[in-house]
C-alpha positions as CSV (number, residue, x, y, z in Angstrom):
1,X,0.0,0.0,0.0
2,X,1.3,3.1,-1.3
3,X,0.7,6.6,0.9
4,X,-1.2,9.1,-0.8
5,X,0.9,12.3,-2.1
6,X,-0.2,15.4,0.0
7,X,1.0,18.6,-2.0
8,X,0.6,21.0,1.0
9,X,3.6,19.0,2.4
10,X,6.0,20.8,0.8
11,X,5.2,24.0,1.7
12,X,4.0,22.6,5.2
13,X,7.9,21.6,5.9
14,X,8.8,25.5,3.9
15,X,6.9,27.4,6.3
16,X,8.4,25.1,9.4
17,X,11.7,25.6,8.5
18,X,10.7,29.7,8.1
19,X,9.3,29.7,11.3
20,X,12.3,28.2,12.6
21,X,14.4,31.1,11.4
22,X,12.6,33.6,12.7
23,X,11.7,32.5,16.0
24,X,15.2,32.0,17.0
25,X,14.5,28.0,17.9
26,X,16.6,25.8,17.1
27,X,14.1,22.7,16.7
28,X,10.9,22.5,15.7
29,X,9.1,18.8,16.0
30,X,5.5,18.5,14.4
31,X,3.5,15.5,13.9
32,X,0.4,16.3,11.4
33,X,-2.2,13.8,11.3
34,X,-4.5,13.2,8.3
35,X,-6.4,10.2,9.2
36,X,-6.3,7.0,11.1
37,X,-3.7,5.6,9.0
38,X,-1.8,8.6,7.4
39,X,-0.2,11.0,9.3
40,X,3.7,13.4,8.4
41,X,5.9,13.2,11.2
42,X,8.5,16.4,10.7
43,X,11.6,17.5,12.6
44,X,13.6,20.6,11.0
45,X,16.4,21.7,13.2
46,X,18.9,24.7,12.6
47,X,22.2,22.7,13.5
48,X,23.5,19.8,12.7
49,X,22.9,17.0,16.0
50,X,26.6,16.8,17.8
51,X,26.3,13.0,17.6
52,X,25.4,13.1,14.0
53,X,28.8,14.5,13.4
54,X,31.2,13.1,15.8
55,X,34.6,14.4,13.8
56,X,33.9,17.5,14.1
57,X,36.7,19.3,16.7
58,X,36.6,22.3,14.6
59,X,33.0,23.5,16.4
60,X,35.5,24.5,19.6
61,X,37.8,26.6,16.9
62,X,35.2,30.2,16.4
63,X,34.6,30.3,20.3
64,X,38.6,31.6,20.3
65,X,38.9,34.8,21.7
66,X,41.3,37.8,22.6
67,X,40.7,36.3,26.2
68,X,41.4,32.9,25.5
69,X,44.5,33.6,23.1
70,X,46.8,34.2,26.3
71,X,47.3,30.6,27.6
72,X,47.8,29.1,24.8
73,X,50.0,26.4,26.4
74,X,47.4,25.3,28.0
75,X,44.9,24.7,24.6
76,X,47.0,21.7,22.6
77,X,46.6,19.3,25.6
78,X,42.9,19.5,26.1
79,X,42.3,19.6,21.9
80,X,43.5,16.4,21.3
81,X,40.0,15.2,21.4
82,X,36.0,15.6,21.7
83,X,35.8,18.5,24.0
84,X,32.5,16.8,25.1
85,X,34.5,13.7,26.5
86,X,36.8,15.5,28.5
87,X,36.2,14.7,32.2
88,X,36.5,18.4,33.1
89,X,34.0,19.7,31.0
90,X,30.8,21.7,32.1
91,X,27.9,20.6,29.2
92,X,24.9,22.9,29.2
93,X,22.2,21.5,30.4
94,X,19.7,22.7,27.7
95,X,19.4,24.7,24.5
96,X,19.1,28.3,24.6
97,X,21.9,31.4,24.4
98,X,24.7,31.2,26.7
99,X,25.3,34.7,28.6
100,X,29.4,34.9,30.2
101,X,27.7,37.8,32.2
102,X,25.1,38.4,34.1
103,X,24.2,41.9,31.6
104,X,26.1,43.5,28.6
105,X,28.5,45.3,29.6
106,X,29.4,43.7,32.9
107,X,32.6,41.7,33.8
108,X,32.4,38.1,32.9
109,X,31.5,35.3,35.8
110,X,34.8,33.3,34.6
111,X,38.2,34.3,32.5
112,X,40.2,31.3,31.8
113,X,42.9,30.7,34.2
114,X,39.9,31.9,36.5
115,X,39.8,29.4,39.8
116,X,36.0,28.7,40.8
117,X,34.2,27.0,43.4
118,X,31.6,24.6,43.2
119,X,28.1,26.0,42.6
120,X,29.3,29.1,41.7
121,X,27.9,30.6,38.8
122,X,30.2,30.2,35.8
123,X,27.6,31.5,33.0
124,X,23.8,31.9,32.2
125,X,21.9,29.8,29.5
126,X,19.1,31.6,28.8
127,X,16.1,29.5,27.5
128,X,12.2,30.8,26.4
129,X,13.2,34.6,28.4
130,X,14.2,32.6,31.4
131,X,17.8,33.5,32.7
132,X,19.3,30.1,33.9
133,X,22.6,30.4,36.3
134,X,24.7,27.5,35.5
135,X,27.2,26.3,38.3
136,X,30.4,24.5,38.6
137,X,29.8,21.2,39.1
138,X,33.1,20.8,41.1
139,X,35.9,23.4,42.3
140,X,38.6,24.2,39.9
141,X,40.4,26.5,37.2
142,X,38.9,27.0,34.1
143,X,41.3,25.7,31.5
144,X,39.2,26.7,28.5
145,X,35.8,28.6,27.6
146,X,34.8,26.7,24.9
147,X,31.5,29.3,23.8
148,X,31.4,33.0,22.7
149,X,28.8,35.1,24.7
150,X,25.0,35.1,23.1
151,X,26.1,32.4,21.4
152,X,23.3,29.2,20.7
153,X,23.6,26.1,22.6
154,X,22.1,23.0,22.1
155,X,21.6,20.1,25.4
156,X,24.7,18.7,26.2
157,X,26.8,20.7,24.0
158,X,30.2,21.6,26.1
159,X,30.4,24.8,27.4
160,X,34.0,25.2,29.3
161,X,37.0,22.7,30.4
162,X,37.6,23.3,34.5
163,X,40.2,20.7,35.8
């Protein structure tokens, strides 16, 4: 049995993905039904998944800054690898747009080099106009910041390396 060709698909998934780019999302999931048997299940997202692509440790290259450029001895040891897998690193813990301070304008919570205690605040994910703090997860120095501020993050993406 064959399924039936629906031409308001096309634009269906066309106006998705516009929506998508305009609203600032960065995943839209939409299951339209048509009857018992027939039904479009659609997922557009804006970035590619981070599993999806696991050679892909050039994602850590455009959060370099003038900040992070100093301790640059301390950059070729944790880039041999998957950022993600390194047992220092802080992953955020949604998608949203990472803040490093708590408004424009204002010092940054962390600089690398930077030691921090655990639960302190080291940046702010901010997800549907909801300012999230996110802490340490353990006390340490902040080896690398791995994301530029108002930057997009997706779950589990890393965000800085504290050892």
């Amino acid at each position: 049995m064959t399924k039936p060709q629906h031409d308001s698909d096309v634009a269906f998934i066309e106006a998705l993905a516009e929506l998508l780019n305009k609203s600032g999302l960065a995943e839209l999931s939409v299951k339209r039904e048509y009857g018992e048997h027939d039904s479009l299940n659609v997922r557009v997202t804006k970035y590619a998944a981070v599993v999806a692509a696991p050679a892909a440790p050039a994602a850590p290259a455009p959060a370099a800054s003038a900040a992070q450029a100093a301790p640059a001895a301390a950059a070729p040891a944790a880039t041999d690898g998957d950022p993600a897998k390194h047992p220092g690193a802080v992953t955020s813990p949604m998608v949203g747009t990472v803040y490093l301070s708590a408004e424009p304008g204002a010092d940054p919570f962390i600089t690398i080099g930077a030691t921090v205690k655990e639960g302190q605040t080291v940046l702010i994910v901010e997800a549907m106009k909801t300012m999230n703090h996110i802490p340490a997860p353990r006390a340490g120095t902040v080896k690398r910041i791995l994301v530029e501020d108002g930057s997009p993050v997706e779950y589990g993406a890393p965000l800085l390396i504290i050892e």
